[in-house]
C-alpha positions as CSV (number, residue, x, y, z in Angstrom):
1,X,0.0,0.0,0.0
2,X,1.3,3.3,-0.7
3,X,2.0,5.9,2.1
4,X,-0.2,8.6,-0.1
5,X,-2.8,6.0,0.6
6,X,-2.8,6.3,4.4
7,X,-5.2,7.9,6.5
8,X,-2.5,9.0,8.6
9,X,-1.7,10.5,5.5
10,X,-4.8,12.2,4.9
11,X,-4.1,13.9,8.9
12,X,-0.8,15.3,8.1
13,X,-2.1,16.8,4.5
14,X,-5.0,18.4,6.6
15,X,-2.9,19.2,9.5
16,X,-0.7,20.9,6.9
17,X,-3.2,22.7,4.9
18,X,-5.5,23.3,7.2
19,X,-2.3,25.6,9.3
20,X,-1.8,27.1,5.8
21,X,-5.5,28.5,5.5
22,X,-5.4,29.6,9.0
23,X,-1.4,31.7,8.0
24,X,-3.6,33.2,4.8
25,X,-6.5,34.1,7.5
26,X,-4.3,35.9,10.4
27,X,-2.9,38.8,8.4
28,X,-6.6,39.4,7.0
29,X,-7.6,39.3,10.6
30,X,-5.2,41.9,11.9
31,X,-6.2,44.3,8.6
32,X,-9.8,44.0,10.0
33,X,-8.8,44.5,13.3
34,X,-6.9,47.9,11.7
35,X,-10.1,49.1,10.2
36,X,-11.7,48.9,13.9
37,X,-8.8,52.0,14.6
38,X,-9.9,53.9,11.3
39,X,-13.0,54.7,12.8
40,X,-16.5,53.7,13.1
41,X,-17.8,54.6,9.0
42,X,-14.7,52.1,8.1
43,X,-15.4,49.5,10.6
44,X,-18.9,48.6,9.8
45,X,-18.5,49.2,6.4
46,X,-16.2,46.0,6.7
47,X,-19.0,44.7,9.2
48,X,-21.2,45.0,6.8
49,X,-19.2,43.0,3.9
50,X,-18.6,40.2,6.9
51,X,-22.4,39.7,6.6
52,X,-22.3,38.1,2.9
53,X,-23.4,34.6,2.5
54,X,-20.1,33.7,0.9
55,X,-18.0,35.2,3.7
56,X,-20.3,33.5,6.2
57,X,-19.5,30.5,4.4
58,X,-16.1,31.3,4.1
59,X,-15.8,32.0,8.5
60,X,-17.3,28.4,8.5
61,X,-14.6,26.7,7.0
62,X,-12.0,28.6,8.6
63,X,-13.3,27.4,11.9
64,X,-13.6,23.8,10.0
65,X,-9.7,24.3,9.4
66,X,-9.0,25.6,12.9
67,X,-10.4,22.4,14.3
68,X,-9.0,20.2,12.1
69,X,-5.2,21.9,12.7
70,X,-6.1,21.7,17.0
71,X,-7.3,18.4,16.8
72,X,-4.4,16.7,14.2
73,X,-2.0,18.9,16.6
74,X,-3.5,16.5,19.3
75,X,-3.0,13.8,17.4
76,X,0.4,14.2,16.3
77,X,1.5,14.8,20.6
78,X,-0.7,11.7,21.9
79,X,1.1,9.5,19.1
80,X,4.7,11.1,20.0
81,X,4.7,11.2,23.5
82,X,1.9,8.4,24.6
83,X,3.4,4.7,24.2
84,X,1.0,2.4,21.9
85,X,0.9,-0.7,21.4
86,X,1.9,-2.5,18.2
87,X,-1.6,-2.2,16.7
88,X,-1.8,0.7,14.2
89,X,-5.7,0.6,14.0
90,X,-5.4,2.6,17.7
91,X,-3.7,5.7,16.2
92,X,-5.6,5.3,13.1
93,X,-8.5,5.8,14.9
94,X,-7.6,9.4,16.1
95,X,-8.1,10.4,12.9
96,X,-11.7,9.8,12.8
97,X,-12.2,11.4,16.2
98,X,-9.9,14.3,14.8
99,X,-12.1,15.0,12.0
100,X,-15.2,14.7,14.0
101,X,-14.0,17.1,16.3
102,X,-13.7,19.6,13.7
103,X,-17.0,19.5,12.4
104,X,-18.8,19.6,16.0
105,X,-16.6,22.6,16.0
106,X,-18.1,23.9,12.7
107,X,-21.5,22.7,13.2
108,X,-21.7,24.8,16.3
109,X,-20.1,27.2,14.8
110,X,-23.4,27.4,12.1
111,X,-25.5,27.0,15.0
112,X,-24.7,30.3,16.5
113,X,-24.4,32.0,13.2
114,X,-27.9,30.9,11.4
């Protein structure tokens, strides 16, 4: 079987991306956060873009992405620093939990914005 074939695979690609999405998000983060210091006109004008569907849609799978990167962070400490035994189905199986994880996160995440 080939490693690209892994689940654990599929946790370190999303671990990876997922902290990629979330570098591309901070520095839009501090420019909004910028606006807040221009003044009130500036600030909700900016408030009032965040209320788009698509950027709605877009926050949503940010906070997907930040769950996914906090849980496969998890992950990758229990399965350094825990000892396991020889069966690999036990790690594996973070991965599942992992993924879950993020989309409780998202789903409450909807839940508060809808």
């Amino acid at each position: 079987m080939s490693a690209r074939r892994h689940r654990s695979y599929a946790a370190h690609l999303g671990h990876r991306l997922s902290g990629l999405a979330l570098a591309v998000f901070l520095p839009l983060h501090f420019l909004a956060l910028g606006l807040a210091l221009e003044g009130a006109d500036t600030f909700d004008r900016f408030l009032s873009f965040a209320e788009l569907p698509l950027v709605k849609a877009a926050e949503w799978g940010l906070v997907v992405f930040l769950g996914l990167h906090l849980f496969f962070g998890l992950r990758l400490l229990v399965v350094e620093f825990l000892p396991w035994s020889s069966d690999a189905d036990d790690r594996a199986g973070l991965i599942g939990w992992g993924t879950a994880g993020a989309l409780v996160l998202g789903g409450i995440f909807l839940w508060g914005v809808i």
